[in-house]
C-alpha positions as CSV (number, residue, x, y, z in Angstrom):
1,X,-10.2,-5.8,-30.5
2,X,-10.5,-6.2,-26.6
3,X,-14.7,-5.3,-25.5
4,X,-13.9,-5.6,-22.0
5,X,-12.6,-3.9,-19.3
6,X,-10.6,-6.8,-18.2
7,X,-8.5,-6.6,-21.9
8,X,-9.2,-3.0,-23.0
9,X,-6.2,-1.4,-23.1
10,X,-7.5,1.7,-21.5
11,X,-8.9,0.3,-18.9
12,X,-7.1,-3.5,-18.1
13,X,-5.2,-2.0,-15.3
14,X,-8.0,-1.1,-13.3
15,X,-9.7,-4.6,-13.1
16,X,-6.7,-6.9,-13.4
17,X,-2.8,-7.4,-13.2
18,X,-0.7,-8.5,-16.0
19,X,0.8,-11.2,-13.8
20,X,-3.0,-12.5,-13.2
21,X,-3.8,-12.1,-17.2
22,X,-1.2,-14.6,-17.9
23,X,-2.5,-17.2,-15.6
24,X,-6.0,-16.8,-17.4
25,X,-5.4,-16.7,-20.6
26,X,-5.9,-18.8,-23.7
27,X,-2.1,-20.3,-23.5
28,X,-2.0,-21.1,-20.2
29,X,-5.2,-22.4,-20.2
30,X,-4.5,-25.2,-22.8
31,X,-1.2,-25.4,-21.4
32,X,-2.9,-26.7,-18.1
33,X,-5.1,-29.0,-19.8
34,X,-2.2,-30.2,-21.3
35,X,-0.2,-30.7,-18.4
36,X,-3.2,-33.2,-17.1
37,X,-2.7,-35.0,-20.6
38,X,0.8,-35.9,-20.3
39,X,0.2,-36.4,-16.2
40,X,-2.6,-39.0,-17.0
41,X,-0.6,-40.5,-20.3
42,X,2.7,-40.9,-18.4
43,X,1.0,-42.8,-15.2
44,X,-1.0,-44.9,-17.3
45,X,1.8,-45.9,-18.8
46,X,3.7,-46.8,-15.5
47,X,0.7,-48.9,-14.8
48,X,0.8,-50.5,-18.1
49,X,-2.3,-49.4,-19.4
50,X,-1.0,-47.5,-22.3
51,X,2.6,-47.8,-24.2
52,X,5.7,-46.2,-22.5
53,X,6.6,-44.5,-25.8
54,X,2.9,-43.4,-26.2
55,X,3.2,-42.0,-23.3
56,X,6.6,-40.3,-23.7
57,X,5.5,-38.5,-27.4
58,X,2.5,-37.1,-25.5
59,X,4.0,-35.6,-22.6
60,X,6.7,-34.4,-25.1
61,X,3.9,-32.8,-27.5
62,X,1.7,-31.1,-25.0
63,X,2.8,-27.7,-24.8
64,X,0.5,-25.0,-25.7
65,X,3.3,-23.6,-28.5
66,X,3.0,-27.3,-30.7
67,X,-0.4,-26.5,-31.7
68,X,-2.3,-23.3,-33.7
69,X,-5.1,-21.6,-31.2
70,X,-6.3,-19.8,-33.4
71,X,-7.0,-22.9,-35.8
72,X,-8.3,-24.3,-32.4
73,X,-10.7,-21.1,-31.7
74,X,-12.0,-21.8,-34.9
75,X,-12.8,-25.5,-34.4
76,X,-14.4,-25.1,-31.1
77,X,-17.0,-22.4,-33.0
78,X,-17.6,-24.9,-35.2
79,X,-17.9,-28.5,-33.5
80,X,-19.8,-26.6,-30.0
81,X,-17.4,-27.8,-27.9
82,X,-14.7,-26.5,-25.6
83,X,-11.7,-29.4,-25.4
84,X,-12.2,-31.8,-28.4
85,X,-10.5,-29.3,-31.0
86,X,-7.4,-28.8,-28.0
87,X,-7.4,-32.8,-27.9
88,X,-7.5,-33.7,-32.3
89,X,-4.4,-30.6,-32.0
90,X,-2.4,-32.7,-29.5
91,X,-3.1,-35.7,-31.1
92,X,-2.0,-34.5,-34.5
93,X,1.0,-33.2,-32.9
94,X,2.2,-37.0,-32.1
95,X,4.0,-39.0,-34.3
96,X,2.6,-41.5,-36.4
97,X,-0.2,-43.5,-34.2
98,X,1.1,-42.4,-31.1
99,X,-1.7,-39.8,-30.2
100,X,-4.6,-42.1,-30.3
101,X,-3.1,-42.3,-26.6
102,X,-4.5,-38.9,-26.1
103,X,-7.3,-38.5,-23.5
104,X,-7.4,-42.3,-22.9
105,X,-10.0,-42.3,-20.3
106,X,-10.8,-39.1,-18.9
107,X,-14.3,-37.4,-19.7
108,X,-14.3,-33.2,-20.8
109,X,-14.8,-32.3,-17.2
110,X,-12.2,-34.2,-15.6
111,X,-9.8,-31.8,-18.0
112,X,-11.5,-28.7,-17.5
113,X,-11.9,-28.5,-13.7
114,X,-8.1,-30.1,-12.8
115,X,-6.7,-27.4,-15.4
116,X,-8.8,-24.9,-13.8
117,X,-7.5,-25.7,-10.2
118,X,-4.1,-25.5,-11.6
119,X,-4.6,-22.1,-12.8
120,X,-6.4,-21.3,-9.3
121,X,-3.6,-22.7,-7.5
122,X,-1.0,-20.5,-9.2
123,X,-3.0,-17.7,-8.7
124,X,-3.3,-18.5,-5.2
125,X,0.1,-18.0,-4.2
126,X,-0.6,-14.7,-5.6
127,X,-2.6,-13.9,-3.6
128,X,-1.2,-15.3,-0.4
129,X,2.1,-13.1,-1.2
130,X,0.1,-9.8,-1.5
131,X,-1.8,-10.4,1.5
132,X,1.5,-10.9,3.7
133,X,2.6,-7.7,1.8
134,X,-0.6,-5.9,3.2
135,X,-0.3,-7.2,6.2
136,X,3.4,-5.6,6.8
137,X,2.0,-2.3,5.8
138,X,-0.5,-2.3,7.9
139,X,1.4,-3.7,10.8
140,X,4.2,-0.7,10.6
141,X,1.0,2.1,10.3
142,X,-0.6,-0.2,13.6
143,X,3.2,0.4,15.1
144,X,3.8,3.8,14.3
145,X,0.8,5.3,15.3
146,X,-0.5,3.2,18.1
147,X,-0.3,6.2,20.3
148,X,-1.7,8.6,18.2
149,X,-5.0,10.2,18.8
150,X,-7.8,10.2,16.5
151,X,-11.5,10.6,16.4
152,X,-13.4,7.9,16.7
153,X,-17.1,7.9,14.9
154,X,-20.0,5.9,15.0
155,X,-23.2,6.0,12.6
156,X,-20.5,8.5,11.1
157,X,-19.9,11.3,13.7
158,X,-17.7,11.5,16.7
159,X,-18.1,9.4,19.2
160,X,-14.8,8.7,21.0
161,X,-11.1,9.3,21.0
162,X,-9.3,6.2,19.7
163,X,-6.0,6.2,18.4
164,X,-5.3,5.5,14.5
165,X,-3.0,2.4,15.2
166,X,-6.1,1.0,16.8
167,X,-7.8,1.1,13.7
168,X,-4.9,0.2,11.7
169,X,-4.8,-2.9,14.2
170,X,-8.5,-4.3,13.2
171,X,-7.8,-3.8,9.4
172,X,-4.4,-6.4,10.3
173,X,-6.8,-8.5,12.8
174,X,-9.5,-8.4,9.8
175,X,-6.7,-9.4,7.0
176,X,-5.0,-12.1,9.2
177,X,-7.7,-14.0,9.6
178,X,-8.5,-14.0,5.6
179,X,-4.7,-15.4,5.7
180,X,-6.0,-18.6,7.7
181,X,-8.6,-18.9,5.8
182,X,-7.1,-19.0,2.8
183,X,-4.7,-21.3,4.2
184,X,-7.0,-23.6,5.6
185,X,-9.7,-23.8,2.5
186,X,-6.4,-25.4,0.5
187,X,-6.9,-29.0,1.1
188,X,-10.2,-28.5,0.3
189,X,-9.9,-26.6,-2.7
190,X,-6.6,-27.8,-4.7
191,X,-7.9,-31.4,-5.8
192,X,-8.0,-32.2,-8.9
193,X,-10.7,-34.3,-10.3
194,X,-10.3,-38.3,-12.5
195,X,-13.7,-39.5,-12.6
196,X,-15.1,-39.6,-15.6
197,X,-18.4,-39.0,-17.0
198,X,-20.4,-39.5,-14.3
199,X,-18.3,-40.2,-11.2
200,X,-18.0,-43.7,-11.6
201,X,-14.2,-43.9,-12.8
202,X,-15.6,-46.8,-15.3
203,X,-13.5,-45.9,-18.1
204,X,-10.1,-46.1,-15.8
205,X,-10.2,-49.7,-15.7
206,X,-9.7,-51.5,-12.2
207,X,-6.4,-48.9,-11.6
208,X,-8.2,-46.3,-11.8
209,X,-8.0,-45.4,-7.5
210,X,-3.8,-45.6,-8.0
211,X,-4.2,-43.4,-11.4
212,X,-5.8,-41.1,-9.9
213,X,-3.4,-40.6,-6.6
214,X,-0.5,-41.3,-9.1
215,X,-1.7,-38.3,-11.5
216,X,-2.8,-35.5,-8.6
217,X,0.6,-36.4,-7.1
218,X,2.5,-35.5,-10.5
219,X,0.4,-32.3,-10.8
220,X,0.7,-31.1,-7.2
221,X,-2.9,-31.7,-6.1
222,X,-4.6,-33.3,-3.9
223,X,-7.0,-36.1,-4.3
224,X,-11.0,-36.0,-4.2
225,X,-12.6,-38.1,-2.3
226,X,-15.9,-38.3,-4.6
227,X,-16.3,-36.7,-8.0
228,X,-17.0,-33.2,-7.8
229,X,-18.1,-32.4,-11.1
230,X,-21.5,-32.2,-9.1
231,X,-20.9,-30.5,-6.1
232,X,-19.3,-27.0,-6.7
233,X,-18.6,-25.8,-3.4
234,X,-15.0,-25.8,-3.4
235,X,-14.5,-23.3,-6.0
236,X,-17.6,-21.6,-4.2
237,X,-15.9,-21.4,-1.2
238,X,-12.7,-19.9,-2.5
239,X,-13.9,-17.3,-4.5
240,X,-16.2,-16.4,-1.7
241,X,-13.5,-16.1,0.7
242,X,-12.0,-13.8,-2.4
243,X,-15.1,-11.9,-1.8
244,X,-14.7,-11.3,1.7
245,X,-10.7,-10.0,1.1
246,X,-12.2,-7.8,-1.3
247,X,-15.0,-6.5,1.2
248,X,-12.0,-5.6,3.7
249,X,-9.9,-4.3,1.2
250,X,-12.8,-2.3,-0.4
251,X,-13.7,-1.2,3.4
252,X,-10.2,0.3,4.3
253,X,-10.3,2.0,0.5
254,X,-13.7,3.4,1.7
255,X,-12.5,5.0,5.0
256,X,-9.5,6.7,3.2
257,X,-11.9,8.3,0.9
258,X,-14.1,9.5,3.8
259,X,-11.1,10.5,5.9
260,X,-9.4,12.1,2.7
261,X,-12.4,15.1,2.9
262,X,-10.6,18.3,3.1
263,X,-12.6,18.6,6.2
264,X,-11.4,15.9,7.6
265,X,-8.0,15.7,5.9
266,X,-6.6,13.1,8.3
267,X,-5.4,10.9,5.6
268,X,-4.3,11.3,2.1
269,X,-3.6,8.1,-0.6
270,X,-0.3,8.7,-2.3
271,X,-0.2,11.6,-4.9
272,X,2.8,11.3,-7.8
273,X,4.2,13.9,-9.9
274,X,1.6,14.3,-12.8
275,X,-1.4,13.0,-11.3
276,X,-4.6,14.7,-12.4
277,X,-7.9,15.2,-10.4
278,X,-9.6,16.7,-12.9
279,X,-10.0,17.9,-16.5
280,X,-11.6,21.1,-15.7
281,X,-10.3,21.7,-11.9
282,X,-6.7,21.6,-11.6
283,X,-6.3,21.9,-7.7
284,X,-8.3,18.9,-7.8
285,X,-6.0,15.7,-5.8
286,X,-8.8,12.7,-6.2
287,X,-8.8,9.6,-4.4
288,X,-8.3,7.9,-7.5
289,X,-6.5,4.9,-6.5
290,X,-8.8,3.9,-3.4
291,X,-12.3,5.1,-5.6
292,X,-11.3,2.0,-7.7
293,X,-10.0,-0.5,-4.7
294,X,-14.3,0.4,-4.0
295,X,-15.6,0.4,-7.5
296,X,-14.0,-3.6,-7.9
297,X,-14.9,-4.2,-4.4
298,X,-18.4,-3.9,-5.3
299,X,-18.2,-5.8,-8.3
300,X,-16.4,-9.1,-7.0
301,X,-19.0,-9.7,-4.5
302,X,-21.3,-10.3,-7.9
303,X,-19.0,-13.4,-8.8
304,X,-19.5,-15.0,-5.3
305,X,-23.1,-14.6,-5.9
306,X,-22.7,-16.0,-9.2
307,X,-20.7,-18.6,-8.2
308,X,-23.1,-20.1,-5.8
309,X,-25.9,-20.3,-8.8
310,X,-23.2,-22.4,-10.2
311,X,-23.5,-24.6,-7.3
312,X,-26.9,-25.6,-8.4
313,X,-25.8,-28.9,-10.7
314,X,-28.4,-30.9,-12.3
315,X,-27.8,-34.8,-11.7
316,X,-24.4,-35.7,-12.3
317,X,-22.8,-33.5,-14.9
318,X,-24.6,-29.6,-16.0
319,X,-23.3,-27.8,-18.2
320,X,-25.2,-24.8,-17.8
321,X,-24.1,-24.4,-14.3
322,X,-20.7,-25.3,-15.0
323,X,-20.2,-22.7,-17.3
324,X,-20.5,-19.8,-15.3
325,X,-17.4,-20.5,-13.4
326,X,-15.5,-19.9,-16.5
327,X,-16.7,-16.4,-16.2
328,X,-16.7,-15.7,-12.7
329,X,-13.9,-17.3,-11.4
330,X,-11.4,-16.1,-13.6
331,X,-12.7,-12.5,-13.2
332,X,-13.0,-12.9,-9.5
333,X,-9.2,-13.8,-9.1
334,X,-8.3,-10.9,-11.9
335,X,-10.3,-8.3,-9.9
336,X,-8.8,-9.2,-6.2
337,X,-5.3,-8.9,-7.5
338,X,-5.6,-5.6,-8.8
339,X,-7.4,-4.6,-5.0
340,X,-4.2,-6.3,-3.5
341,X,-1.8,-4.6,-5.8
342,X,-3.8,-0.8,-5.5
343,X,-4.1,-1.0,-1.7
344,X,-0.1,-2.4,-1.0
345,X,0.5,0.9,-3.5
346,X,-2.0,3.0,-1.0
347,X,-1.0,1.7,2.4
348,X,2.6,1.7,1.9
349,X,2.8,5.4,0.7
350,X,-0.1,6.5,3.1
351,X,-0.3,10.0,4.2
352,X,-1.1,10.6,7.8
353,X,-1.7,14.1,8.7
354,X,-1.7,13.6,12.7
355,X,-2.1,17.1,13.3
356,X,-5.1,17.0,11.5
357,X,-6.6,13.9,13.5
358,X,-5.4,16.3,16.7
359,X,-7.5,19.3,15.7
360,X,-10.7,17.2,14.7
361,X,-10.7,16.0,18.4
362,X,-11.4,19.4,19.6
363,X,-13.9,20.3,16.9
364,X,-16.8,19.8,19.0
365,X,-15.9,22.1,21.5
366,X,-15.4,18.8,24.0
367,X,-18.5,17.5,23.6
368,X,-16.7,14.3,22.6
369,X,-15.7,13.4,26.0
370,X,-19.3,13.3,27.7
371,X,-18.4,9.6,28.2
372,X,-15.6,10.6,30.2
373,X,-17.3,13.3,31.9
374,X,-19.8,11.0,33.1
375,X,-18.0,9.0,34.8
376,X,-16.2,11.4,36.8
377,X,-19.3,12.9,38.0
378,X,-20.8,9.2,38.7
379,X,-19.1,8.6,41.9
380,X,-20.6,11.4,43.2
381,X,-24.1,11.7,41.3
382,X,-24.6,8.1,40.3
383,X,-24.3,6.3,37.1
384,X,-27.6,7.4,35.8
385,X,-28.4,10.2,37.4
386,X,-24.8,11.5,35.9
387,X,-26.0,10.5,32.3
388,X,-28.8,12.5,32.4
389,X,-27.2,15.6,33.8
390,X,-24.5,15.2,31.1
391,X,-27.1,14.8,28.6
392,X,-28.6,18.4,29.6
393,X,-25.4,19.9,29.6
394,X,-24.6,18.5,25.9
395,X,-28.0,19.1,24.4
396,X,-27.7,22.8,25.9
397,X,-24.3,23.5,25.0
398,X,-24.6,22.2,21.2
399,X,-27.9,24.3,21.2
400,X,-26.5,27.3,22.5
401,X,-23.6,27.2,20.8
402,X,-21.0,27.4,23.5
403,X,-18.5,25.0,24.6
404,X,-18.8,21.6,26.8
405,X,-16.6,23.3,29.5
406,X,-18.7,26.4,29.8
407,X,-22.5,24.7,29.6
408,X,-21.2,21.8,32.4
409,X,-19.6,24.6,34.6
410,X,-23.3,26.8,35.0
411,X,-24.3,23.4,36.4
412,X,-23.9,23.8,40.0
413,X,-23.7,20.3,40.8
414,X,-20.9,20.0,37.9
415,X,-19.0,22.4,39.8
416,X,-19.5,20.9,43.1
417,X,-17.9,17.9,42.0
418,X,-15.2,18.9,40.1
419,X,-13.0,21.9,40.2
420,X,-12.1,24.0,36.6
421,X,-8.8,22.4,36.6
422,X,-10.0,18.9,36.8
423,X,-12.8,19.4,34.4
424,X,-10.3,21.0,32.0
425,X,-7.9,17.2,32.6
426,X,-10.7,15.6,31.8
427,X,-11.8,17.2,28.9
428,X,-8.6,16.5,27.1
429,X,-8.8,13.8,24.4
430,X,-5.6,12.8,24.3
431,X,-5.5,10.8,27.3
432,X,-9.1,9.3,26.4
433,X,-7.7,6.6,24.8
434,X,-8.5,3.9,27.3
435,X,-6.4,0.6,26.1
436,X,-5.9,1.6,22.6
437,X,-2.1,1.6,22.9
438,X,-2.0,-2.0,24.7
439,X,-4.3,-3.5,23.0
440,X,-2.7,-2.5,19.8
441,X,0.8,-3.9,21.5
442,X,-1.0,-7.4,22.0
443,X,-2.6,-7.9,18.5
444,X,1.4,-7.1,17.3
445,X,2.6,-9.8,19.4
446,X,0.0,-11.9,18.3
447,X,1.1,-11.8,15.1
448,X,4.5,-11.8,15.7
449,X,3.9,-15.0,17.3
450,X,1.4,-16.2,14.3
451,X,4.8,-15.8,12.1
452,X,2.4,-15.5,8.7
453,X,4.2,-12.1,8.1
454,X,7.4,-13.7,7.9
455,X,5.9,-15.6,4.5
């Protein structure tokens, strides 16, 4: 029976995808060792290092479905040791002699991290896919509502009036550049690794460069340029940058929950027919969805860190290190595709209530333009000296409990400068928006241009 929350069936569809489970589990897992198998066994054999018809049976016999896992699971209890059961299954598959062919050369290692790459790498697409997906929602809500007002808070009150297709725009800005990243960390990443036990190649014979560009080639992959069975920053790197999508994915989640406050109420995650807030409180509509985006956003940046303990390999070969990638890396891919699949679910069926954003502009009475304000009266009273009058003015009105307009108007200086009509234009939020619109228009071109949308 499933113990954890990546398998329970209560529970699996908060921390993973099915479409991710079957990349990571048992099946495909041998299957990709396999694969390597037959790669190596088939190359060696162009090079004449092992029989043609070897070869062949191999390649033929290595799918996951020829051999009993559970007879396997078994095995590896009871001989310690992760592959060898996998390989005397294979081999027993062959005909006659024919599998004493299997794993001519390669050390544990070499199996475990190329098969584990494959996996990565079909997970990677994945991921690529659902980040273009994002990045088309969040482009149409940068689009739509590059004009529209909002509040805009720092330390978490108002501060300014931005529009909500500016913020829209940095979330895009924030995911395109995990898009680059991800596309640039893939020559780095996606090699797979023929070195043997300690780096050497010594048991590939004098061939054993060609073999290796020969087999990478066959499995899609590139080709390292020194063993890294010691040196585990590549799959470091990538499930850090995993971390980061997370942290933006978990960051956008976050400011839907704040903004979802009934008093706020400027946004609203997707509600279906049948969805319950509560068991007790049935006008209750939760933030369900984004709540968990937050909860696995939290919990994937605990992989990265465990990832980079992994990094720390004894001499040539550690065991110990090495096997808390098995853990962490599967889990960190599983937990970023359910963020990707929850937040294309919230983002494309995202509620904006922009008459909402409208009224929290006026909620402090104006007060949110003193920016504004002091600048019109700086012409006239200087930069500074206008900052402190404003300041006066805001610390009085908020005290006394009146508006902006009235506690800047029993200023006489205030009114010397500017009439009651003109204070009243620039009190109005909605055209304090400075270059929001533009610069919203010039992050869309951008990319337009950058054409990673069109994936």
């Amino acid at each position: 029976m499933p113990s954890s929350v990546f398998d329970q069936i209560l529970l699996k569809h908060l921390w993973g995808t099915d479409e991710l489970r079957a990349i990571f589990c048992d099946e495909n897992r041998v299957q990709k060792w396999f694969d390597f198998e037959a790669a190596l066994a088939l190359e060696q054999a162009e090079l004449g290092i092992i029989p043609r018809e070897a070869a062949a049976e191999i390649a033929a016999k290595a799918k996951v479905a020829n051999i009993d896992l559970e007879a396997v699971a078994v095995e590896v209890r009871h001989v310690k040791h992760p592959l060898v059961p996998s390989l005397r299954a294979l081999q027993k598959a062959c005909k006659g002699s024919l599998g004493e062919y299997v794993h001519f050369g390669p050390t544990t290692q070499d199996v475990l991290d190329t098969g584990m790459v494959l996996q990565v790498y079909e997970a990677h697409g994945i991921v690529l896919r659902d980040l273009c997906d994002i990045g088309r929602e969040l482009y149409r809500l940068a689009e739509t509502y590059k004009a529209t007002p909002m509040v805009g808070r720092t330390h978490g009150v108002q501060a300014l009036p931005i529009t909500f297709g500016h913020k829209c725009a940095v979330w895009l800005s924030e995911v395109s550049r995990h898009y680059d990243r991800m596309k640039q960390l893939e020559p780095r990443v996606f090699v797979g690794c023929l070195v043997g036990a300690v780096g050497s190649k010594a048991s590939y014979g004098p061939q054993a460069i060609e073999l290796d560009r020969r087999v990478m080639k066959r499995l899609g992959l590139g080709v390292a340029d020194i063993s890294w069975q010691p040196a585990r920053d590549r799959l470091a790197e990538y499930v850090g940058v995993l971390g980061l999508i997370g942290g933006t994915l978990g960051k956008i989640a976050n400011e839907i929950i704040n903004a979802e406050r009934n008093e706020v109420n400027e946004l609203e995650e997707p509600f279906n027919e049948g969805k319950v807030g509560s068991s007790t409180m049935p006008h209750k509509r939760n933030p369900s969805v984004c709540e968990n985006i937050v909860t696995v956003s939290r919990a994937i940046r605990y992989s990265v860190g465990m990832m980079q303990e992994a990094m720390f390999v004894e001499h040539e070969r550690d065991g110990a290190a090495w096997r808390m990638e098995w853990k962490a890396l599967p889990e960190a891919c599983l937990m970023l595709g359910v963020m990707l699949t929850q937040s294309k679910y919230v983002l494309s069926g995202l509620v904006v209530h922009t008459d909402k954003m409208r009224r929290n502009l006026d909620l402090l009475g104006g007060f949110l333009l003193s920016e504004r304000v002091m600048f019109a009266l700086a012409d006239t009273l200087g930069k500074q000296s206008a900052h402190e009058l404003v300041y006066q003015a805001s610390m009085h009105g908020i005290e006394q409990g009146i508006t902006f307009e009235q506690s800047l108007m029993q200023n006489p200086q205030v009114r010397q400068a500017l009439s009651e009509a003109e204070l009243r234009a620039v009190l109005d939020p909605t055209t304090y928006v400075g270059l929001a619109p533009q610069i919203v228009e010039e992050l869309l071109a951008e990319t337009r241009a950058a054409g990673w949308l069109d994936r």
